[in-house]
N, C-alpha and C positions, 0 to 999 in steps of 0.2 A: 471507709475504714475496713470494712467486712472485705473486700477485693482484695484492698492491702493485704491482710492477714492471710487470706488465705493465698497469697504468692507467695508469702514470705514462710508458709509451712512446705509448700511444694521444694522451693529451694532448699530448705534446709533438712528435707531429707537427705540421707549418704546411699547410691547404690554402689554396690560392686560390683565392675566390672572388670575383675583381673581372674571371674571365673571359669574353667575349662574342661570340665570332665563333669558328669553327673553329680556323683555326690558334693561336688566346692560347688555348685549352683543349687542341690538342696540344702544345704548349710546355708547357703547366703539368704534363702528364701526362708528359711525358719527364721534366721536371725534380725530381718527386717520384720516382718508377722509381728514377732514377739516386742522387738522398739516400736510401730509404729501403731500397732493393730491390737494393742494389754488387752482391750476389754472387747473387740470384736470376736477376735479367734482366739479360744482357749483349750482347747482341743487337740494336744500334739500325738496323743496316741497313733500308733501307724497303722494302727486298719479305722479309721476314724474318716469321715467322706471331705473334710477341709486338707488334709493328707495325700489322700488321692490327689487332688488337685495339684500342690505342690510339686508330689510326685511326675504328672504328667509335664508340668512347666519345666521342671528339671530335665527330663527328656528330651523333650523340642531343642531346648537349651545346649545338649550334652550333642544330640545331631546334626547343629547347627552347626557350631563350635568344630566339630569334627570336617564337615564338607568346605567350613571357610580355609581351613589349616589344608584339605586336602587339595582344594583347587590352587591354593596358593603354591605348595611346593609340587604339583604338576608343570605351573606356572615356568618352574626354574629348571630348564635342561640335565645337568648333572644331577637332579634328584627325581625324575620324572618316571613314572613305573608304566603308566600305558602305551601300547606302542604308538596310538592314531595321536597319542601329545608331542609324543617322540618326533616322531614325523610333519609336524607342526612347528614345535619350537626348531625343528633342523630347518625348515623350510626358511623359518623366518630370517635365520643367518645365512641363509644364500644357500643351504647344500640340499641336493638332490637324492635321497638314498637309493640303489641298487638291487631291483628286486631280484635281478640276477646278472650272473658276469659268464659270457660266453670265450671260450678256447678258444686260443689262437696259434697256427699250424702257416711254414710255410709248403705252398700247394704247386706241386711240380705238371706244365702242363704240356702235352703230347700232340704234333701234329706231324703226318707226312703227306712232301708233296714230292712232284715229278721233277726228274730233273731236266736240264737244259745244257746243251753244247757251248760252250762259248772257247772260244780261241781255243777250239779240240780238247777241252776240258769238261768233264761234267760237273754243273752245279747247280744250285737249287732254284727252281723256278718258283723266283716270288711275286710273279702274280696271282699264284694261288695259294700266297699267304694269308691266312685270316687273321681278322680282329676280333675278338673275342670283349665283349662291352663288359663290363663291371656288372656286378649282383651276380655273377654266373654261378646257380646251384649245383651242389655236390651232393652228394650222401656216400658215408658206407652200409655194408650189406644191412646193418642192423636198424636203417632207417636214420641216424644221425647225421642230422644236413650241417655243412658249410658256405660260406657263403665268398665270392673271391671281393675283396677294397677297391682292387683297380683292374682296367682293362686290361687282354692279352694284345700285344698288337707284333703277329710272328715275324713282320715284315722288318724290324724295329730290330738294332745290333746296338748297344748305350753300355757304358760304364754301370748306368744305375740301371737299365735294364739290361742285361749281357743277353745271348742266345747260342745255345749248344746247338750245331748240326754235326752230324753223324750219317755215316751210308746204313741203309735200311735194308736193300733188296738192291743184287746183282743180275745181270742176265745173263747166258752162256759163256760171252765174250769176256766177262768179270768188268763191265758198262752197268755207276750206279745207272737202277731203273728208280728209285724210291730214295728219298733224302729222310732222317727223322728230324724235325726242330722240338727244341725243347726251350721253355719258358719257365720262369720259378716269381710266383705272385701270393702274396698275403692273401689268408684266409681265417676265418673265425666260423665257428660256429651256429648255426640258426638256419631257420627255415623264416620264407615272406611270407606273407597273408596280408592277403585284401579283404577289408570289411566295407560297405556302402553304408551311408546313415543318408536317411530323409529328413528333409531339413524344412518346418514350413515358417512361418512368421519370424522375424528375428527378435533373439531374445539376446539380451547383454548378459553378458561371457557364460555364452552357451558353453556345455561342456558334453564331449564325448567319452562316453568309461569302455578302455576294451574288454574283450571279453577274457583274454588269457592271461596267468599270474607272473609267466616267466619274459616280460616283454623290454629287448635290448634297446631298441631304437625305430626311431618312426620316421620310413624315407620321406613320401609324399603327401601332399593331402593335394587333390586334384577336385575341384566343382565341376558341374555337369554342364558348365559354359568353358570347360577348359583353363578355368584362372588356377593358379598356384599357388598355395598359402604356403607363408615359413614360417619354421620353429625362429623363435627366439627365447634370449635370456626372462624376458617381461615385456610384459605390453608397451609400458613406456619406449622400448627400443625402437625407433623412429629408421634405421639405418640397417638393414641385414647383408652378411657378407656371404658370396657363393662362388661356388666355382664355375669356372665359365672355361671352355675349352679353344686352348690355344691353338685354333685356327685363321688361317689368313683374315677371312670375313668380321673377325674380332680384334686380332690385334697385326696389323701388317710387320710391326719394329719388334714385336719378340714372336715374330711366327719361325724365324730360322732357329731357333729353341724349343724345337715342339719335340726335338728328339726327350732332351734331357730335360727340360718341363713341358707336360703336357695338359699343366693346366694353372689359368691364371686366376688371383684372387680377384674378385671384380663385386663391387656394392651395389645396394638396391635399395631405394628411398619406395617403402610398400606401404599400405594398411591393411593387405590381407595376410593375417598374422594371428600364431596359436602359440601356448607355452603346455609344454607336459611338465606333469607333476604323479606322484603315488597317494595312492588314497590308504590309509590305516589297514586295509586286509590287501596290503600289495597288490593293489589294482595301479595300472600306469591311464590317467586320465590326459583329454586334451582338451585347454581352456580357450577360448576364442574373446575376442574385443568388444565393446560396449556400443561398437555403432553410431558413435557419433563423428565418423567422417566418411565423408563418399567419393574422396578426390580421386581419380585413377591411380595407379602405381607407376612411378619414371627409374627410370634405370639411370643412377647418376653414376659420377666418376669424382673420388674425390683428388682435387689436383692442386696440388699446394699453390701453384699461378692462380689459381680463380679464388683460393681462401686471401692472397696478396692482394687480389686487384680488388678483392670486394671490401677490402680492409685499411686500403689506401688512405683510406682521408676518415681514420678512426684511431689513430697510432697512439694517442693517449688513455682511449678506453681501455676498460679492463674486460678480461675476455677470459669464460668458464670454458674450455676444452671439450666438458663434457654436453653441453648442446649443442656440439657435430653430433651429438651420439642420440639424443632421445629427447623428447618432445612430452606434450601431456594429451598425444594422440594416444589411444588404447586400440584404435585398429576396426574394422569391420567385424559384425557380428555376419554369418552366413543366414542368408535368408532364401527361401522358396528355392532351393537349390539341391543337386544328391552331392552329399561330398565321398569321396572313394579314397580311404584311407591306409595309404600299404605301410607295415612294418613288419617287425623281425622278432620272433619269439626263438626261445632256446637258451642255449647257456646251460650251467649247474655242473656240478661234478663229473655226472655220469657222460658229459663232452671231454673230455682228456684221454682221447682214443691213443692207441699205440699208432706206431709209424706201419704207413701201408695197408692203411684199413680203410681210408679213402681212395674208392674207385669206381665211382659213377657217377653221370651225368645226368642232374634232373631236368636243367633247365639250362638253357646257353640262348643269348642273342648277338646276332651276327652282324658288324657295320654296312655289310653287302648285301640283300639279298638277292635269291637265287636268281630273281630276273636281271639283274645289272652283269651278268654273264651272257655270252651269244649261247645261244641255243645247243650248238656242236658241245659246248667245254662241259652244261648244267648239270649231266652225268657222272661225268668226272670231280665235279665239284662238290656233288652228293657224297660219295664212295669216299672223299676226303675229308668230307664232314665226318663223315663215320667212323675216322682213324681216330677220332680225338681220345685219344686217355689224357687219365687224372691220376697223382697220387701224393700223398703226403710223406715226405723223405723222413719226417722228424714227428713224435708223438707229440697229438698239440697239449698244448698243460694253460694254466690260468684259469678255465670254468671253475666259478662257485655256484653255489645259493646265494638266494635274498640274506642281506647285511642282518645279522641279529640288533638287536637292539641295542646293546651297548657299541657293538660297532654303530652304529648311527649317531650314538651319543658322541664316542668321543671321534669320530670323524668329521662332524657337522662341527665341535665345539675349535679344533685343529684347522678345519676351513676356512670359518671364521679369524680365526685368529692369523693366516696367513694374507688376508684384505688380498684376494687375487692376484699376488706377489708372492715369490719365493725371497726371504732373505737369510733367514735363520736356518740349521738343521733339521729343526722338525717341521718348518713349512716343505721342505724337502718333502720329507715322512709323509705329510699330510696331501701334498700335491700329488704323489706317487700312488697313494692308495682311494682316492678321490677320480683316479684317471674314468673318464669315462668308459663303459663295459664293453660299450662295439669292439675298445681294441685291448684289448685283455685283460687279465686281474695281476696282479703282484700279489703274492701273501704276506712275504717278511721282507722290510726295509731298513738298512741302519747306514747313516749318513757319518761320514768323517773327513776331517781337515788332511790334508798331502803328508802332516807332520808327523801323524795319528799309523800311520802304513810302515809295517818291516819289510824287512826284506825276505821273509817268507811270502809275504802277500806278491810279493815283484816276480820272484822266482814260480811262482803260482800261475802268475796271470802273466803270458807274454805280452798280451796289449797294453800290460800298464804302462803308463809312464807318470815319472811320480814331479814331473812340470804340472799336472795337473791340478787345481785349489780343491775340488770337490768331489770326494772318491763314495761312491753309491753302492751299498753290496745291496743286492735284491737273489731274492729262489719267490719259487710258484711251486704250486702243488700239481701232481698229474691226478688219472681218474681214481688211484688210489686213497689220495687225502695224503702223499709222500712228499716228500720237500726234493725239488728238482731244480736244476737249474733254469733260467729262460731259452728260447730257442732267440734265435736271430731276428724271425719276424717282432717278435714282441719284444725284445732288446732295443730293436729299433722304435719302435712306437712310445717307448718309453724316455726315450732320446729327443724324441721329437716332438714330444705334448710337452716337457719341461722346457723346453727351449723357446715356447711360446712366455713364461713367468717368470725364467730366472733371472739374475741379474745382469746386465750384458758386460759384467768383468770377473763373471764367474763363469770357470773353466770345468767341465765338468768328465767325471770318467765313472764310465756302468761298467760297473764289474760283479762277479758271482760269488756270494757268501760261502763259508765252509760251512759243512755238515759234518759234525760230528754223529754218527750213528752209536749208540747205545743200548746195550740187554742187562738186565735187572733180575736179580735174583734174591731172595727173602726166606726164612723160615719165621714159623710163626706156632703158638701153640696156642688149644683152645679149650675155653674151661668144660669140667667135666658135663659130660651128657650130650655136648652140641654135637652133632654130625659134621665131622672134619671135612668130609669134603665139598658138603655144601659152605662152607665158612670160607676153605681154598679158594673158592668159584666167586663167593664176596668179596676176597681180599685181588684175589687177579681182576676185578671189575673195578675195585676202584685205584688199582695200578692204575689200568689204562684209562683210566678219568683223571688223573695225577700229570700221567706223561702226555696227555693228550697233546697233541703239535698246535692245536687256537689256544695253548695257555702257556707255549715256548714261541720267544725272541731269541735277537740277537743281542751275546753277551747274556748272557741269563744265565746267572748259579742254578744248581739242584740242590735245596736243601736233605739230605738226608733226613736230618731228626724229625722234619713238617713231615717226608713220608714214613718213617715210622709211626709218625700220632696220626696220620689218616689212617693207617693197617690197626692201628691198639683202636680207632674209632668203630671197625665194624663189628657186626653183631656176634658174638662168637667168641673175639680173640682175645686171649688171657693175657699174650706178651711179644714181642717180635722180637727176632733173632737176627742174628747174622744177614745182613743185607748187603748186596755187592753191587756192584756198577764196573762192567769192564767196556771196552771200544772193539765196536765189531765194523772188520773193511771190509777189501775183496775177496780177502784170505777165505773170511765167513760164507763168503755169498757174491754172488757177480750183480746184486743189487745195491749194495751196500755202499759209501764211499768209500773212496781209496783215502780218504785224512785218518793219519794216526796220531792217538793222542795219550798220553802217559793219566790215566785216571788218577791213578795211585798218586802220585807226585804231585797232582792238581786237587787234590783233596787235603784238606786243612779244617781241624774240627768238624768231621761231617760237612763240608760245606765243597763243593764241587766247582771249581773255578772255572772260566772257560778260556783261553787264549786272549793273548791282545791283539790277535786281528780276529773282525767279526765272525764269527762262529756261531755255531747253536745247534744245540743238541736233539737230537731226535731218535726216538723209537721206530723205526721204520717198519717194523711186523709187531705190531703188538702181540698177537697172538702166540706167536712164537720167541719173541725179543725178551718178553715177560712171564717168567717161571716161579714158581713157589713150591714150598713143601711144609705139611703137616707135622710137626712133631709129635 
């Protein structure tokens, strides 16, 4: 009976648990004291030594309560404040953040050779055309490396690769002596670097952390037996795709294609296999496999006849698509091995060089060397080597910094949401600004339907054609932090990473946003005593915190009245006055755009309309764009 009783007083205690903060857990705790405890503790004084106690359980209570609340809403992406959660919860929906985003320039490249008689004509001897291989380093004077996508190959006249020749040098007779060839190849930003790491015992997903903060992309990983590890999506990826170059010995049926593709997409059934990822203080890490398979690597071919013939006598089963693709292999761990790891560090702002400020050669590799000449020519092969210039026709734009945080937020949350599919507009948005960094950044994107386009926008853009379903206004920033348009090299790359996700019945047209340029001007007056011009110096800082270009879109009003209450916000100011917004072009400035835009007419209660074709306003000199005066 004694057992009974005393369960049946346990139970019939009441605690509370709907406590949250300090004092609703010392109240709760006096309040049972007192119900349960009349004649034990009598004692409620607060310097009293049963009090203290209290007091401390309340604490524990009030900290607990606080770290469950906080891990919980770290837990949930759009509410998450640290950035190493940040970068976690993006990871876990598939996105990758961008510790940095390298410029990208198209790169004009230089070679002369001798000419040759043919049918009493002179023209250019292209045997002593070179090829110039891919990764070929640049720099301008200032140390800012480039890097070229694809090979130079001068011997090569294509649509998609063209070749300018031109007479260089005459002799007496006015007999060219000297042909110039000219070549124009994508380039980005960044310098390589090779790092080695020793490797002993294997450990399951061994990880390598590099050592630099600004790191684009990771070409090779190469072991000290010569094996070749590849990046993949995740380890689970059982299938990696490479390029494989279209030569006879590869592919005999598309080798008469090698002008205008010169390289085919070709599959690799591997398990020596790493995934990069960013660690919380923008470190780019490489993860490696768990080592439980040791089977060699086969180079398959996937060929729709052998997915038939193997599937022949199974036509009623059912069949997941996605185990062509990945397996519950994780891949080899690297063991007793050096692995030699090259990538690409660079990018950031300070890459949006002007046009013709690349002109040097760090690094070049040649598909011939100098011994595959007879002995007589090596001289002259040298002396031609040495002709080689470089230069960039057009100022490259697209470098940033590493993604802030809230871009991480809500690019990861848009990634997600687009399931590695473009269908909607802002899977558009989100695939666009998602592009990987190797080929350049986009800043502002605004996506619209054929229907959505005037005929300003037509008479704008000669390439439009408005048969097109899905019209793309994109600008980049140069090394300014200025809103520019794209160059052609990254025009294109943006044309061609979409066209891996869109829909194959969407028609798509990249076209260039307007830039509305704008100057601001305010009076303002400040209460007695304050030093006016210190107060001026606050109120023009937080102009250009207001106009800032990371906190304008396209389509984006300018509130007036919001910027009045930030200027009545700073420290100082009694009232604001007279505030103007007028549209500065070429008139203003040969920086400036040429779009003119009626302010006045487009302003309605304070409120600053923009156009109905995509536009967006921008301060392009804040320093100067941005005036004030004391009263």
């Amino acid at each position: 009976m004694k057992k009974s009783s005393k369960n049946f007083a346990k139970k019939s205690q009441q605690v509370n648990y709907l406590s949250k903060d300090f004092d609703q857990f010392e109240q709760n705790l006096l309040e049972y004291a007192k119900t349960y405890f009349p004649n034990t503790f009598k004692d409620f004084n607060p310097t009293s030594p049963g009090m203290l106690y209290i007091k401390l359980a309340s604490y524990v209570g009030d900290v607990l309560s606080y770290y469950t609340d906080y891990q919980f809403k770290e837990a949930l992406l759009p509410y998450t404040t640290e950035r190493g959660n940040i970068m976690a919860n993006a990871k876990t929906l598939g996105y990758k953040p961008k510790v940095t985003r390298p410029a990208f320039c198209p790169l004009d490249v230089f070679q002369l050779v001798p000419s040759i008689e043919v049918d009493g004509v002179a023209k250019p001897d292209f045997r002593f055309a070179f090829t110039l291989l891919q990764d070929m380093e640049v720099t301008t004077s200032e140390g800012v490396g480039f890097i070229t996508t694809e090979a130079v190959d001068f011997s090569v006249d294509s649509q998609d690769s063209p070749l300018t020749v031109t007479a260089y040098s005459r002799d007496e007779l006015n007999q060219v002596q000297l042909f110039l060839l000219k070549k124009t190849v994508n380039a980005y930003s960044g310098r390589i670097v090779e790092k080695q790491v020793s490797v002993g015992s294997a450990q399951e997903f061994f990880r390598i952390e590099l050592d630099e903060d600004n790191v684009i992309d990771v070409l090779s990983v190469i072991d000290s037996d010569n094996n070749k590890w590849h990046e993949v999506d995740y380890l689970s990826q059982d299938i990696v795709y490479t390029d494989v170059e279209n030569v006879k010995r590869n592919d005999g049926e598309f080798y008469r294609f090698k002008e205008s593709v010169p390289s085919l997409i070709g599959s690799l059934r591997t398990n020596r296999k790493f995934i990069t990822g960013v660690s919380s203080d923008d470190k780019t890490y490489l993860e490696f496999g768990a080592g439980i398979n040791s089977s060699e690597e086969d180079e398959i071919i996937l060929d729709i006849k052998n997915i038939q013939k193997s599937a022949i006598s199974k036509l009623n089963a059912t069949v997941d698509p996605s185990k062509f693709l990945q397996s519950q292999n994780y891949g080899l761990a690297p063991n007793n091995t050096i692995l030699t790891v090259r990538y690409i560090v660079g990018g950031g702002i300070e890459a949006n060089i002007n046009s013709n400020e690349v002109t040097q050669i760090s690094n070049v590799e040649y598909s011939n060397a100098l011994d595959d000449y007879p002995e007589f020519e090596r001289e002259l092969v040298l002396n031609l080597r040495n002709s080689l210039k470089v230069t960039n026709s057009e100022a490259a734009t697209g470098g940033a910094g590493a993604e802030t945080d809230e871009e991480i937020r809500e690019n990861a949350l848009a990634y997600h949401q687009a399931q590695s599919r473009i269908v909607s507009k802002e899977d558009y948005v989100a695939r666009i600004l998602s592009m990987p960094s190797r080929y350049g950044s986009v800043a502002k994107v605004h996506v619209a339907t054929d229907n959505e386009i005037s005929e300003q926008a037509v008479n704008a853009d000669k390439n439009l054609d408005k048969s097109f379903d899905i019209n793309i206004y994109t600008l980049t920033l140069n090394k300014k932090k200025q809103l520019v348009k794209m160059n052609a090299a990254l025009r294109n790359n943006v044309k061609q990473y979409i066209s891996r996700y869109r829909m194959l019945t969407d028609e798509v047209n990249l076209m260039d946003g307007f830039i509305v340029n704008i100057g601001v001007y305010f009076e303002i007056t400040t209460f007695k005593g304050e030093n006016k011009r210190e107060v001026l110096v606050r109120c023009l800082n937080e102009s250009k915190e207001f106009f800032n270009i990371d906190n304008m879109n396209f389509n984006q009003t300018i509130n007036i009245s919001k910027f009045e209450l930030a200027l009545a916000n700073v420290e100082g100011v009694q009232s604001v006055q007279n505030v103007k917004v007028r549209n500065l072009t070429k008139v203003d400035g040969d920086d400036y755009s040429d779009v003119e835009y009626n302010i006045e007419k487009a302003t309605i209660d304070k409120i600053i309309y923009p156009s109905l074709d995509p536009s967006i306003f921008e301060v392009k000199n804040p320093g100067k764009d941005i005036s004030g005066k004391c009263l």
